[in-house]
C-alpha positions as CSV (number, residue, x, y, z in Angstrom):
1,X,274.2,9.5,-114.6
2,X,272.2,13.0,-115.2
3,X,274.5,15.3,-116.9
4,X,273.3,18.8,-115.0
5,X,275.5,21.5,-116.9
6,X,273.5,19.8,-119.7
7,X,271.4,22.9,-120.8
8,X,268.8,20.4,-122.2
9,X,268.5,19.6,-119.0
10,X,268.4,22.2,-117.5
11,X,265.9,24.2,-119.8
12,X,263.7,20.8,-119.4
13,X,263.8,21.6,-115.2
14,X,262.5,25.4,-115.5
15,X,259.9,24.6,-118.0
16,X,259.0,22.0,-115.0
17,X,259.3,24.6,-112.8
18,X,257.3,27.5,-114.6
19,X,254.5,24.5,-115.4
20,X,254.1,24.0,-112.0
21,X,254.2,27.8,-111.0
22,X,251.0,28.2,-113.6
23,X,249.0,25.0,-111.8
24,X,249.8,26.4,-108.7
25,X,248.2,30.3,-109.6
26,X,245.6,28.4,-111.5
27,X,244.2,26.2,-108.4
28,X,244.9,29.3,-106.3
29,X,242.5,31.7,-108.6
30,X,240.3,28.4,-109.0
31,X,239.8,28.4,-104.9
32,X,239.1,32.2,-105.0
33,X,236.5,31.7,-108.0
34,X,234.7,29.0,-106.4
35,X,235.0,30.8,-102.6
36,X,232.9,33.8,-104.7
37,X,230.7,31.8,-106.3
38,X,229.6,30.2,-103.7
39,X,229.2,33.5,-101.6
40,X,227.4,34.8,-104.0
41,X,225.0,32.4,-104.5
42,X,224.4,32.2,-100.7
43,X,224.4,35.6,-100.1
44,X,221.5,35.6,-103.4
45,X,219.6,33.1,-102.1
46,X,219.2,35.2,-99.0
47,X,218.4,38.2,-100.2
48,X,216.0,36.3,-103.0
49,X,214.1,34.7,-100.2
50,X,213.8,38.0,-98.2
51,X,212.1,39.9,-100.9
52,X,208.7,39.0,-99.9
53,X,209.6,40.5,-96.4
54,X,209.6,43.9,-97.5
55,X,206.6,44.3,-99.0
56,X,202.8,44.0,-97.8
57,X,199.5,43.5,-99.8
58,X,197.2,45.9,-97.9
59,X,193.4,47.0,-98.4
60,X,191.8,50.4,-98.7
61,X,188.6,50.4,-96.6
62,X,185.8,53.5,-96.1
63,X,185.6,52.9,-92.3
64,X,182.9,55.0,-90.3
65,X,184.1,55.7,-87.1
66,X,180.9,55.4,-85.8
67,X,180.4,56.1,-81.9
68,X,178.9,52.9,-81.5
69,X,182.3,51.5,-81.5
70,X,184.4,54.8,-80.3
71,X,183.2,56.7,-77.5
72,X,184.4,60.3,-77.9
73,X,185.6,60.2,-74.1
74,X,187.5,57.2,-73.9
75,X,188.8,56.4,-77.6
76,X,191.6,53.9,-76.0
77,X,188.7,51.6,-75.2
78,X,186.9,51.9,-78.7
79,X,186.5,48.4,-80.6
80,X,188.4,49.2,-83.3
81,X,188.8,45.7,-84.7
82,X,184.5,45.8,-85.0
83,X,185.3,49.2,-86.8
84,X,187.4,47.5,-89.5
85,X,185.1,44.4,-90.0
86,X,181.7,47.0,-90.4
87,X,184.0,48.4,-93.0
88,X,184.8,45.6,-94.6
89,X,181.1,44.1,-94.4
90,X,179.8,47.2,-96.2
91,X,181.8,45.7,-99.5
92,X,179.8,42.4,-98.7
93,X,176.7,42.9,-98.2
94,X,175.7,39.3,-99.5
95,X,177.5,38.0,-96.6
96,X,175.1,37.6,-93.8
97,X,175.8,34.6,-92.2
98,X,177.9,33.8,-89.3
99,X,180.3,31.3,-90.9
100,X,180.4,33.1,-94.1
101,X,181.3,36.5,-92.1
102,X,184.3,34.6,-90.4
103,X,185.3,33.6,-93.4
104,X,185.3,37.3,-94.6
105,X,187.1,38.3,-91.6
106,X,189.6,36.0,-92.0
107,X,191.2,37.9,-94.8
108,X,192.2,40.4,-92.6
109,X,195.4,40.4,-90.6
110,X,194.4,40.1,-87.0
111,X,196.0,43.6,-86.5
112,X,194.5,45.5,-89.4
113,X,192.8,47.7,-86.9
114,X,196.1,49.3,-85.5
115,X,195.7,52.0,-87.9
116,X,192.9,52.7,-87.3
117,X,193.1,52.9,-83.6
118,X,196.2,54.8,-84.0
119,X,194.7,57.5,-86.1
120,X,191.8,58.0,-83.7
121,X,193.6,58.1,-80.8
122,X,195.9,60.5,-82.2
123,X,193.0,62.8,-83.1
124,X,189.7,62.2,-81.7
125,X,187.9,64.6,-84.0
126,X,187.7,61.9,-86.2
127,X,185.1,60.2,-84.2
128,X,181.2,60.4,-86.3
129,X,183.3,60.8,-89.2
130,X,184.6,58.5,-92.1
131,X,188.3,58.0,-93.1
132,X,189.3,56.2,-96.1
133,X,192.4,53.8,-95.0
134,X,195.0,50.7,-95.7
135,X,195.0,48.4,-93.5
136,X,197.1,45.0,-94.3
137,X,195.4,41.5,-95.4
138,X,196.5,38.1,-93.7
139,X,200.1,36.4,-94.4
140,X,198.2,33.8,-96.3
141,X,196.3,36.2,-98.6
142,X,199.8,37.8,-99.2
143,X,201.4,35.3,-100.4
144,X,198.9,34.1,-102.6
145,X,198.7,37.7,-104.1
146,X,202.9,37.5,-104.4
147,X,202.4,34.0,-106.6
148,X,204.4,32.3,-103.8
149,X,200.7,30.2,-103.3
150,X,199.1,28.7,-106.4
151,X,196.0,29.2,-106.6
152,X,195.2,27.4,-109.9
153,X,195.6,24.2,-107.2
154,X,192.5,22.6,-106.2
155,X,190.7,24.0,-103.1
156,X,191.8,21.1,-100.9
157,X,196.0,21.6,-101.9
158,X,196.3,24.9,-100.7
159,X,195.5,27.1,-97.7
160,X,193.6,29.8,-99.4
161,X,189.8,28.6,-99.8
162,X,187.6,29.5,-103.4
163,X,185.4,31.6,-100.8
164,X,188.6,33.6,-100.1
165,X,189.6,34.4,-103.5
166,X,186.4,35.2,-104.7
167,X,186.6,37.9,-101.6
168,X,189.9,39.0,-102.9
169,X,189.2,39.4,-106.5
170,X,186.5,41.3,-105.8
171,X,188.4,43.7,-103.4
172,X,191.6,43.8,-106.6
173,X,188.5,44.3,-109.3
174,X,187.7,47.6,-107.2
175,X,191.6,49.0,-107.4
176,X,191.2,48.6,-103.7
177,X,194.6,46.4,-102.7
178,X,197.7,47.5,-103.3
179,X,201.0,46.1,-102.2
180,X,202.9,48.5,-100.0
181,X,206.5,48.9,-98.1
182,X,206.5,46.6,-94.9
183,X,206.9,49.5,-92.0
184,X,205.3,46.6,-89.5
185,X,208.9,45.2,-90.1
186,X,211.0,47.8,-88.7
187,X,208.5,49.6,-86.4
188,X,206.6,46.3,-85.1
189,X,208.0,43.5,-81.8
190,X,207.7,40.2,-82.5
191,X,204.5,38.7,-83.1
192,X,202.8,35.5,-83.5
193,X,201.6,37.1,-86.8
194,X,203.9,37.0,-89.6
195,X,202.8,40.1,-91.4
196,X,202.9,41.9,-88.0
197,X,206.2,40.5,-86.5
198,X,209.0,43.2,-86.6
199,X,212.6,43.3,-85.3
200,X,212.3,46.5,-83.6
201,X,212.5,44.7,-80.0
202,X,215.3,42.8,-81.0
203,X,217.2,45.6,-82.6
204,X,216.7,47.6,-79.0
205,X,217.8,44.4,-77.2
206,X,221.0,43.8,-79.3
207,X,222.2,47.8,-79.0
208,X,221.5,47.2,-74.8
209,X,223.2,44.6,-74.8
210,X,226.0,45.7,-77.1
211,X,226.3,48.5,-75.0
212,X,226.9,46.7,-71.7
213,X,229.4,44.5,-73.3
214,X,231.4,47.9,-74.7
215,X,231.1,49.4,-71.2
216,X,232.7,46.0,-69.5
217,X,235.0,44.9,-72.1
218,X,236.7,48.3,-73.4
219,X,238.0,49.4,-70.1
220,X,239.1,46.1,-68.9
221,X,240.5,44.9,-72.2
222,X,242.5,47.8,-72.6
223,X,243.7,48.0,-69.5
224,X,244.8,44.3,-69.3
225,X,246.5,44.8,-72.2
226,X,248.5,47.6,-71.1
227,X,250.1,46.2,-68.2
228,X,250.6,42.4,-69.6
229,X,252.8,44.6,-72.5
230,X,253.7,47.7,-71.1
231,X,254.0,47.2,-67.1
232,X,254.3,43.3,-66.2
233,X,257.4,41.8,-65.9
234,X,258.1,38.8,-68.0
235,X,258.1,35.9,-65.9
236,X,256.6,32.4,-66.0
237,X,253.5,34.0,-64.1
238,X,252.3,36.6,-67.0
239,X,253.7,33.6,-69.6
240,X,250.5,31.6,-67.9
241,X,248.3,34.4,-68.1
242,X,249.0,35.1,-71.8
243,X,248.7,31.7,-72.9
244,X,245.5,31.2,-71.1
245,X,244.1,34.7,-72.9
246,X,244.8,33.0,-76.0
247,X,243.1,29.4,-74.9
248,X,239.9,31.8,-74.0
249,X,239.7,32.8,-77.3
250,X,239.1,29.7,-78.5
251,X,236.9,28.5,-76.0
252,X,233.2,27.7,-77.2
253,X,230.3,30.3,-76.7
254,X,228.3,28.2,-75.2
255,X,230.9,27.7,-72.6
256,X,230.5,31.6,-71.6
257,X,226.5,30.8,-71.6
258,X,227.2,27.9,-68.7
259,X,229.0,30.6,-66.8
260,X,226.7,33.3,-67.0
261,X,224.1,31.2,-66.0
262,X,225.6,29.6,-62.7
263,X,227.4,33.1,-61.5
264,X,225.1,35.9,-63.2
265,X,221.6,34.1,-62.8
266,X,222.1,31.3,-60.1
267,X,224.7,33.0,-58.1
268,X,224.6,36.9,-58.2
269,X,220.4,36.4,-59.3
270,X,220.5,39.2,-62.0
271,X,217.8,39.2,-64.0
272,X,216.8,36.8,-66.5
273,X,216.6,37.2,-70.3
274,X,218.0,41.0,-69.6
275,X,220.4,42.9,-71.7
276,X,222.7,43.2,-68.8
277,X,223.3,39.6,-68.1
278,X,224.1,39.0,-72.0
279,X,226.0,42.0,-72.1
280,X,228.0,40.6,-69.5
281,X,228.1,37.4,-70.9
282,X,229.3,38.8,-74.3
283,X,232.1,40.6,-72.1
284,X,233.6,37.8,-70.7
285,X,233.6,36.5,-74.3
286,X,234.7,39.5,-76.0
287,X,237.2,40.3,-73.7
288,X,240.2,38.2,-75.2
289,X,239.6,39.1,-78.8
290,X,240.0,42.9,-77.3
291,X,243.2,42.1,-75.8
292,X,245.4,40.2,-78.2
293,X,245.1,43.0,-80.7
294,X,245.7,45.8,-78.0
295,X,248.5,43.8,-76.9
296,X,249.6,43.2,-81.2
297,X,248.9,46.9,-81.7
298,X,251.6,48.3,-78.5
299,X,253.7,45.6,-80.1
300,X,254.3,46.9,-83.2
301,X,254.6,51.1,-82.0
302,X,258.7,52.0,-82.3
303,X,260.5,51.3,-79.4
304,X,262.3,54.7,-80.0
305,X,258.8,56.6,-79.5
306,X,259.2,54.9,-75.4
307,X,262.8,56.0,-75.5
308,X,262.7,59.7,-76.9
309,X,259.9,60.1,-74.0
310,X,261.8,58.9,-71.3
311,X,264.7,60.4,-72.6
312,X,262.9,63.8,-71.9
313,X,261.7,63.2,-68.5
314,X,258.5,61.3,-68.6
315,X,257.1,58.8,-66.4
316,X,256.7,55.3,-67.1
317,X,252.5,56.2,-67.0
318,X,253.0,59.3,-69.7
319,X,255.3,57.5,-71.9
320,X,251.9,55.0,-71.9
321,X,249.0,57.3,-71.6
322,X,250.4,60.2,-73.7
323,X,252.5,58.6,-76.3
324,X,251.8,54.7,-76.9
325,X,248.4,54.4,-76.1
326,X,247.4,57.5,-78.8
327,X,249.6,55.7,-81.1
328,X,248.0,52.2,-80.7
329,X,244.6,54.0,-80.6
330,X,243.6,52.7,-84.3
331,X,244.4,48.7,-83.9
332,X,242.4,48.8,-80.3
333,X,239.5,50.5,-82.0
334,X,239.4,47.6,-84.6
335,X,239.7,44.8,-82.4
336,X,237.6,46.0,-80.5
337,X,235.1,47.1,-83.3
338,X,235.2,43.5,-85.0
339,X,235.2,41.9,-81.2
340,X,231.6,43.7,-80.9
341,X,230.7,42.8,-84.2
342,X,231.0,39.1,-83.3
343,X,229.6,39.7,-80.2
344,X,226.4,40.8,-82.0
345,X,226.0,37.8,-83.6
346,X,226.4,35.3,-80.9
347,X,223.3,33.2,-80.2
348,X,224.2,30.4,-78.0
349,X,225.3,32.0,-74.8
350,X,222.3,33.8,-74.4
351,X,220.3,30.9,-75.0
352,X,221.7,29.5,-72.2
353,X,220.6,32.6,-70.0
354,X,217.2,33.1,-71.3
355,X,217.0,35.3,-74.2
356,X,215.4,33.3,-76.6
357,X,212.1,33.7,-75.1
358,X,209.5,35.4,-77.0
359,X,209.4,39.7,-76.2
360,X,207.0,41.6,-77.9
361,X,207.7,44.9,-75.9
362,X,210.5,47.1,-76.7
363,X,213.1,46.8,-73.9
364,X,214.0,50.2,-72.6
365,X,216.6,49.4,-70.2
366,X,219.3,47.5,-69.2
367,X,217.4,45.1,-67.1
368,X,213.9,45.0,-68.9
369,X,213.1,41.3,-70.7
370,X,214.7,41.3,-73.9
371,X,215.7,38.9,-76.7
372,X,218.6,39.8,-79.6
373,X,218.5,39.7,-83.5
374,X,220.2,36.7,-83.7
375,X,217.9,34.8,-81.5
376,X,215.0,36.1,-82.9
377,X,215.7,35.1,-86.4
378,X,216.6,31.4,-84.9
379,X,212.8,32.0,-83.7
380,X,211.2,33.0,-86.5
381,X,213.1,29.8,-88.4
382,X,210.9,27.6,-86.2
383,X,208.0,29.1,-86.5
384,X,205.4,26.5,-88.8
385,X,203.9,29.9,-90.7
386,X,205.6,30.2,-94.6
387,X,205.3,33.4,-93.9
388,X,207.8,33.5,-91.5
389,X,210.7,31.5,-94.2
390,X,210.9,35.5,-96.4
391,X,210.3,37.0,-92.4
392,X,214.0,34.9,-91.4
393,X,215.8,35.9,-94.5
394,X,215.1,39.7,-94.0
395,X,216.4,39.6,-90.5
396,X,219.3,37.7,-92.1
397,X,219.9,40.4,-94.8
398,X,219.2,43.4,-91.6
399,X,221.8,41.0,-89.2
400,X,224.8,40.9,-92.3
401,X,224.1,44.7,-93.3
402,X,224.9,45.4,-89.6
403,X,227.9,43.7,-89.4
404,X,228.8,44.7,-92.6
405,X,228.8,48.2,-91.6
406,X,230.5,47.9,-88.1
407,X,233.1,46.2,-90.3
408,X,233.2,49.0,-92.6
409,X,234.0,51.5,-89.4
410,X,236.8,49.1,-88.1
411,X,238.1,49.4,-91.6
412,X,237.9,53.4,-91.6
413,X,239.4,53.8,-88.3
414,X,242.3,51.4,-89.2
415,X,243.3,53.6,-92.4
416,X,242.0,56.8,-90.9
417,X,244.1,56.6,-88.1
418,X,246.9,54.1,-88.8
419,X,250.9,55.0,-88.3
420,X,253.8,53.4,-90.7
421,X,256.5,53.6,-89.5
């Protein structure tokens, strides 16, 4: 029979029981480690592969612009793109042949002469005279220049001909490449172009349509939350709603997708692939994970705060307009904060209502054709170009910095503002 006032025995237990408290902090730090390592190496790989993104090999050309090409009346209607291959001819002049000069041209990316066009257009004087400008090589030239295509590889492994390089080598022998920031990334819409697709249209798309859903899903959010904790009597009925608040938040995206699309599209025929129909769809998503922490954030203000008011005459409304809701005002800004910054990068719903479609304007409204960051990286992760793998990690990297930073405010606002009580 074990003696248990032995203190053998007992010593033996809490050496047991300190062993076990070290292998249990020991797996726990060992789960944190490994969480971070991974992390970081995902988050490295990313921002690795993104690199490439950000940076563009472009050439320096002496380009006449001659009014053969540019008429001094109408410079919208010039052929700029002839202007750019003349200048790029005059580096050539052993190339005289047809094939050989599509092959020159072919170094090129197929907007090079944006540039130039938008330089003349913005000042016509420079029509009869010659300008000295960079203009950016193709994706495939790129990449060979950035070592991410071998070109010790015979001709027949790899994309970039001998006739190519010897074009290119002779351009980098006259200092006249140089590898330059990638504006076209930030300024440019999509494009079937790698080294001219951009995230600017889906940047505008995802503030429109973040904008709708904060316009639909504050008010009503708030407001729900108000009377299901400050007004609504507790009864089986708001017992039903509450639970099913909390079964909507876990309710699949592309559920919300389905339902835009057979009430917003089919029903109410809103526009398709517009901000405001994924705005509203976002709403209808977003609006539970607004509620329960309005609803958590009147929870936890002092019952004594609703007392001393009424206690001094107040109304039932400015105990909750001029009292709790001030008081609760830091925990709705975060839900709601962190509700949006979910919202922002949902992709499924508004694949069900059109948004993945390929935009290259820049939507300037509400109910112009649109598509999000989210669904254009999934876009640019299809595309066949390798171009586009460094183009899908930098609107990765743009996506998480984003988030990041909406996180950072809900963070702010919650320390800024917060009560203890």
């Amino acid at each position: 029979m074990t003696d248990y006032s032995d203190p053998d025995f007992r010593a033996a237990r809490l050496k047991k029981r300190y062993q076990a408290e070290k292998r249990f902090r020991a797996y726990g730090m060992a789960a944190i480690i490994t969480a971070g390592l991974i992390l970081v190496f995902l988050l490295g790989s990313i921002i690795y592969s993104s690199l490439p993104a950000f940076s563009h090999h472009q050439v320096r050309l002496d380009i006449n612009i001659s009014e053969d090409y540019v008429v001094a009346d109408a410079p919208e209607e010039g052929n700029y793109l002839g202007l750019v291959r003349a200048a790029l001819r005059d580096h050539f002049p052993q190339v005289t042949g047809r094939r050989d000069k599509r092959a020159l041209y072919k170094i090129l990316s197929i907007g090079a002469s944006d540039a130039v066009e938008d330089r003349v257009k913005n000042d016509p004087r420079l029509i009869g005279t010659q300008i000295s400008l960079y203009v950016p090589l193709s994706d495939d030239i790129d990449l060979m220049l950035k070592g991410l295509i071998d070109r010790n590889l015979p001709e027949s492994d790899r994309i970039v001909s001998d006739r190519d390089l010897a074009f290119v080598d002779k351009l980098a022998e006259e200092n006249r490449i140089e590898r330059k920031f990638a504006f076209a990334l930030f300024t440019n819409g999509d494009s079937r172009e790698p080294e001219m697709a951009g995230i600017k249209g889906a940047l505008a798309g995802s503030l429109w349509t973040l904008l709708v859903t904060l316009i639909v899903s504050f008010p009503l959010g708030v407001l729900a939350a108000i009377y299901l904790e400050e007004v609504a009597p507790k009864n089986r009925f708001t017992a039903l709603i509450e639970v099913n608040i909390n079964n909507l938040a876990a309710v699949p995206s592309i559920v919300y997708g389905l339902l835009g699309l057979a009430v917003f599209i089919n029903f109410f025929h809103l526009p398709r692939s517009a901000p405001l129909v994924g705005g509203l769809v976002l709403a209808l998503m977003t609006l539970p994970r607004i509620i329960i922490p309005t609803r958590a954030a009147f929870a936890a203000i002092p019952p004594s705060i609703r007392e001393a008011a009424l206690g001094v005459g107040a109304s039932r409304t400015q105990v909750i307009m001029h009292h709790v809701l001030p008081l609760a005002m830091p925990g709705i800004l975060t839900g709601t904060i962190i509700g949006l910054a979910q919202a922002a990068g949902e992709t499924a719903p508004l694949l069900m209502i059109g948004m993945m479609a390929f935009i290259v304007d820049v939507p300037t409204e509400v109910t112009a054709k649109a598509t999000v960051l989210p669904a254009q990286i999934y876009m640019w992760a299809n595309n066949p170009e390798r171009a586009f793998v460094a183009r899908t990690s930098a609107g990765i990297v743009v996506l998480l910095t984003l988030l990041l930073v909406v996180n950072a405010a809900a963070i702010y606002f919650r320390r800024r503002f917060e009560k203890r009580w």
